[in-house]
Z-matrix of the N, CA and C atoms (Angstrom, degrees):
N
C 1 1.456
C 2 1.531 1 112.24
N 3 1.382 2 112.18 1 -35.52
C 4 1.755 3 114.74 2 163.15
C 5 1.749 4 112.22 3 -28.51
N 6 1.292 5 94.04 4 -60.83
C 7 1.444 6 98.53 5 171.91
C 8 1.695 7 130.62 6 -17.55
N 9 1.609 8 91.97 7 -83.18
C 10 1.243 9 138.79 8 172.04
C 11 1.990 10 106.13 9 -23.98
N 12 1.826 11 87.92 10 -63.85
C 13 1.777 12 85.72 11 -172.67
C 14 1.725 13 104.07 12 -82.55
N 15 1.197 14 131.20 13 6.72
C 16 1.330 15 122.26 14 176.27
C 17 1.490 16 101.70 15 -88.43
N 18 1.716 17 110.00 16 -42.57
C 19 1.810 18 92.12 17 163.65
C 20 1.499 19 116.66 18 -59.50
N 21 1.125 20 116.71 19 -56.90
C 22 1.319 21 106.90 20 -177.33
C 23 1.602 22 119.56 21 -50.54
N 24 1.423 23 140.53 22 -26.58
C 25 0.853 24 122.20 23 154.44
C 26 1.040 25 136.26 24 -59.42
N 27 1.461 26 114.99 25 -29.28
C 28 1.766 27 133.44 26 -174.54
C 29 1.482 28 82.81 27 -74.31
N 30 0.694 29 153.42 28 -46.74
C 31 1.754 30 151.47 29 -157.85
C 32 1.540 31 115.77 30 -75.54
N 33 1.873 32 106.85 31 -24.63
C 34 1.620 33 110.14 32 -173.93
C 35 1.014 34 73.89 33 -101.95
N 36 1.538 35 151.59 34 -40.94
C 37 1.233 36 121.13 35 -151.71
C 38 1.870 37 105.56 36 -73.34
N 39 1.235 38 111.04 37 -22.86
C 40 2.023 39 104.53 38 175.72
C 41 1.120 40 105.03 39 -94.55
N 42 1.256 41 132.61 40 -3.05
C 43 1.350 42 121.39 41 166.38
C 44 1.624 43 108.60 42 -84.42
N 45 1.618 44 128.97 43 -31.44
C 46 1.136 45 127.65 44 145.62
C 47 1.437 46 110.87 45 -37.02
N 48 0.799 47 128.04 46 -45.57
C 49 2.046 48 127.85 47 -142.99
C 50 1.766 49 74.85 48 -81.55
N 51 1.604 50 126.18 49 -65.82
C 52 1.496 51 113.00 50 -165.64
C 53 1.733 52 122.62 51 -84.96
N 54 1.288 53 106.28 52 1.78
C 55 1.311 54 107.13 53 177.18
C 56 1.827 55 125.00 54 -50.34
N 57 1.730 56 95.58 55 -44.41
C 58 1.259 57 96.36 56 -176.89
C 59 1.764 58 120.07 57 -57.40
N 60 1.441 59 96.65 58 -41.27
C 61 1.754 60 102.63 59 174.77
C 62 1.583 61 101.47 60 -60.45
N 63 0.678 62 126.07 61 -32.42
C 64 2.368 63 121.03 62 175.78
C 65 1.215 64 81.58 63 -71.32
N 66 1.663 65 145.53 64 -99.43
C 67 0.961 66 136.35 65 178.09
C 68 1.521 67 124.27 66 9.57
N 69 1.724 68 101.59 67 -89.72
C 70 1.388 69 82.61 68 174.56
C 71 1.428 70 147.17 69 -70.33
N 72 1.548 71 131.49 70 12.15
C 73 1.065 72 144.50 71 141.10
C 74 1.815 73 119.45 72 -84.64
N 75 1.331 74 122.00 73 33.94
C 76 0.902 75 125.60 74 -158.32
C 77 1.790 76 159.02 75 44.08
N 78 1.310 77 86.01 76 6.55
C 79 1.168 78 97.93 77 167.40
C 80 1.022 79 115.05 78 -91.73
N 81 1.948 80 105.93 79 -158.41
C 82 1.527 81 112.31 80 163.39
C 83 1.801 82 88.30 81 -171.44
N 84 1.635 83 104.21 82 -176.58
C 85 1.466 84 106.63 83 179.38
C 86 1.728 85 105.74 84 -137.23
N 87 1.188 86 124.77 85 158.82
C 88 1.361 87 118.02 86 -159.03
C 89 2.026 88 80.16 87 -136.07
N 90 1.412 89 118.98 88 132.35
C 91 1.242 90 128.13 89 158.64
C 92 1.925 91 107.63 90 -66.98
N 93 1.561 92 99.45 91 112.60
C 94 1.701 93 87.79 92 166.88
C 95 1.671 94 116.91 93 -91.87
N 96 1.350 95 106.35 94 -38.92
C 97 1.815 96 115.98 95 -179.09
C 98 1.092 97 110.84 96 -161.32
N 99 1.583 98 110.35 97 151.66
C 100 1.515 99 112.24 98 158.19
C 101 1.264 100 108.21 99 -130.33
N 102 1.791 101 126.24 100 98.49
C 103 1.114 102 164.78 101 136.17
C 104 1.419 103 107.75 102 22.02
N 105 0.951 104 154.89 103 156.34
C 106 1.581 105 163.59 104 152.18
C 107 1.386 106 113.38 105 -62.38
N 108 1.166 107 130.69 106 -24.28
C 109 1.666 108 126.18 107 143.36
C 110 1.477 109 124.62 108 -97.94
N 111 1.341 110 124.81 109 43.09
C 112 1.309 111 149.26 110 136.67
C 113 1.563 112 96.82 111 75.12
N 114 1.197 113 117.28 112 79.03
C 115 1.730 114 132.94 113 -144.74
C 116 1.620 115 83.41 114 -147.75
N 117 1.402 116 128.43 115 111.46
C 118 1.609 117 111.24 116 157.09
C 119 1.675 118 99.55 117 -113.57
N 120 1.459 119 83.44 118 156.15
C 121 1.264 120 116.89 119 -149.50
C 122 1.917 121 93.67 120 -122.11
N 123 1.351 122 96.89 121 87.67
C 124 1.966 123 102.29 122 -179.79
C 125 1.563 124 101.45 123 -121.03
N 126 1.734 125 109.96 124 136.97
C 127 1.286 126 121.20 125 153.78
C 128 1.170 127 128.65 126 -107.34
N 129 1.878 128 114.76 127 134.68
C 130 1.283 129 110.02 128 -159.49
C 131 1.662 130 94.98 129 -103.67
N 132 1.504 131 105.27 130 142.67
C 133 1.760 132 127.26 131 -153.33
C 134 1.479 133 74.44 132 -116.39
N 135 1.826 134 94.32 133 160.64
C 136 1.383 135 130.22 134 148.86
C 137 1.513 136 104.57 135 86.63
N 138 1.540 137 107.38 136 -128.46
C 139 1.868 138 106.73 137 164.64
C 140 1.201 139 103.42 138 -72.71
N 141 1.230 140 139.04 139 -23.19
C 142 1.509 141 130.12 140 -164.71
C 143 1.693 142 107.62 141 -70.88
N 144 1.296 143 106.08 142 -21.26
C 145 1.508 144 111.28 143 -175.22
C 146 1.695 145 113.17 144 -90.72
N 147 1.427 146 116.24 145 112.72
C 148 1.553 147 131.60 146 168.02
C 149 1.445 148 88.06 147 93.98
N 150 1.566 149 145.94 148 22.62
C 151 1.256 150 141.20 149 164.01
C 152 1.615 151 102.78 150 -68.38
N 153 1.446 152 110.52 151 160.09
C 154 1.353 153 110.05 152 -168.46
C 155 1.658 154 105.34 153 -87.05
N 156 1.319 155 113.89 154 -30.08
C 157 1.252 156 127.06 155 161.49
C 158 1.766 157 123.99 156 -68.80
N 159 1.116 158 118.31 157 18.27
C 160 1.295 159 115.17 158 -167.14
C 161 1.755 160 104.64 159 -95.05
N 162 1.120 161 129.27 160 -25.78
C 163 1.565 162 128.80 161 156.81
C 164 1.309 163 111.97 162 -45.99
N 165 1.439 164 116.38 163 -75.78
C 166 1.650 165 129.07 164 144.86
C 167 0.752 166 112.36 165 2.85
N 168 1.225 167 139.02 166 -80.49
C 169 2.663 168 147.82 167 -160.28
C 170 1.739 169 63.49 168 -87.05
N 171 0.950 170 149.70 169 -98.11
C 172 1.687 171 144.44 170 -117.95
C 173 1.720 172 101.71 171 -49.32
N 174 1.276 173 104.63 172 -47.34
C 175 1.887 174 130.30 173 -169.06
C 176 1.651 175 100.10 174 -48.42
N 177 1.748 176 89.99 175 -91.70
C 178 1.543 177 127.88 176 154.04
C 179 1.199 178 136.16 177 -2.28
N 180 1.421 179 83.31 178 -91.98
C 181 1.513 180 96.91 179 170.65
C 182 1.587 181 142.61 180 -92.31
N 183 1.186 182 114.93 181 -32.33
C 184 1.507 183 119.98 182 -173.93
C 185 1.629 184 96.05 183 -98.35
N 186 1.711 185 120.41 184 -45.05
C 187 0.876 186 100.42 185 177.33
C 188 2.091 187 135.45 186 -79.79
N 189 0.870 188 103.67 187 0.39
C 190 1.328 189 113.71 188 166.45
C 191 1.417 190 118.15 189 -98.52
N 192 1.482 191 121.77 190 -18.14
C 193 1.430 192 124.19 191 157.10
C 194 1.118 193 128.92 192 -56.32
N 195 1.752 194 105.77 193 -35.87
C 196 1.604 195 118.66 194 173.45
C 197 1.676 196 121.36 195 -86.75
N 198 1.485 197 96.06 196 -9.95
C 199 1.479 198 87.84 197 -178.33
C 200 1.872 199 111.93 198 -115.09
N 201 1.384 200 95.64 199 10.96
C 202 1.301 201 105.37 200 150.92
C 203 1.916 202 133.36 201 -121.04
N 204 1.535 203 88.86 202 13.60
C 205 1.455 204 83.10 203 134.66
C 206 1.504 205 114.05 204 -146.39
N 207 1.225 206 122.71 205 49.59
C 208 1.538 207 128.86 206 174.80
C 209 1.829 208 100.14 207 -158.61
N 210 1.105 209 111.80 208 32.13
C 211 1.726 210 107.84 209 165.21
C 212 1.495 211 133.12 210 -14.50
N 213 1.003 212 112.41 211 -18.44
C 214 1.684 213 140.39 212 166.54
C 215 1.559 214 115.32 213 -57.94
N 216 1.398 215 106.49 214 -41.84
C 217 1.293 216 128.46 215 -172.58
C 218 1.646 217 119.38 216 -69.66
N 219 1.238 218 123.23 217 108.25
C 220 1.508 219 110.09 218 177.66
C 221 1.185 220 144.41 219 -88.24
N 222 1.505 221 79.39 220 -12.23
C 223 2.048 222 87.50 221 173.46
C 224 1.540 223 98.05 222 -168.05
N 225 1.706 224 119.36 223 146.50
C 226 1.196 225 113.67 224 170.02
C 227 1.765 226 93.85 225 -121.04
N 228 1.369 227 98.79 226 138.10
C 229 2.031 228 109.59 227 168.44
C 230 1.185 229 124.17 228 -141.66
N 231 1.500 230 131.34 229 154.72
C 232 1.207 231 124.77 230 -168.02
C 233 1.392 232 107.01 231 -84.71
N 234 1.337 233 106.81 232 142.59
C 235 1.144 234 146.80 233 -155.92
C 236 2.176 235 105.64 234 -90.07
């Protein structure tokens, strides 16, 4: 399980790195899980939520943030 919370930290820590850009368009994104086949599971809050662009920042942005610094990771989707 050591394992486990060092991804998950590596995972808040790039969701930190893109939060501020959700932020400053008013949103933000909240980590719900990361799955036992290395699946995270994030919901995007505020304006970011039901925006038409929100696949887009999900694709883009959060998910290529996390899988360049947690390579382990195989897919991130909304939750």
């Amino acid at each position: 399980m050591a394992e486990q919370k060092t991804i998950q930290e590596r995972v808040v820590k790039a969701l930190n790195r893109v939060r501020p850009y959700l932020q400053n368009d008013g949103g933000d994104i909240d980590l719900i899980e990361i799955t036992e086949d290395l699946t995270v599971k994030v919901k995007l809050t505020g304006a970011c939520h039901g925006c038409p662009f929100s696949m887009q920042t999900l694709k883009a942005g959060v998910e290529q943030a996390i899988m360049q610094e947690v390579p382990e990771i195989k897919k991130v989707i909304s939750a």
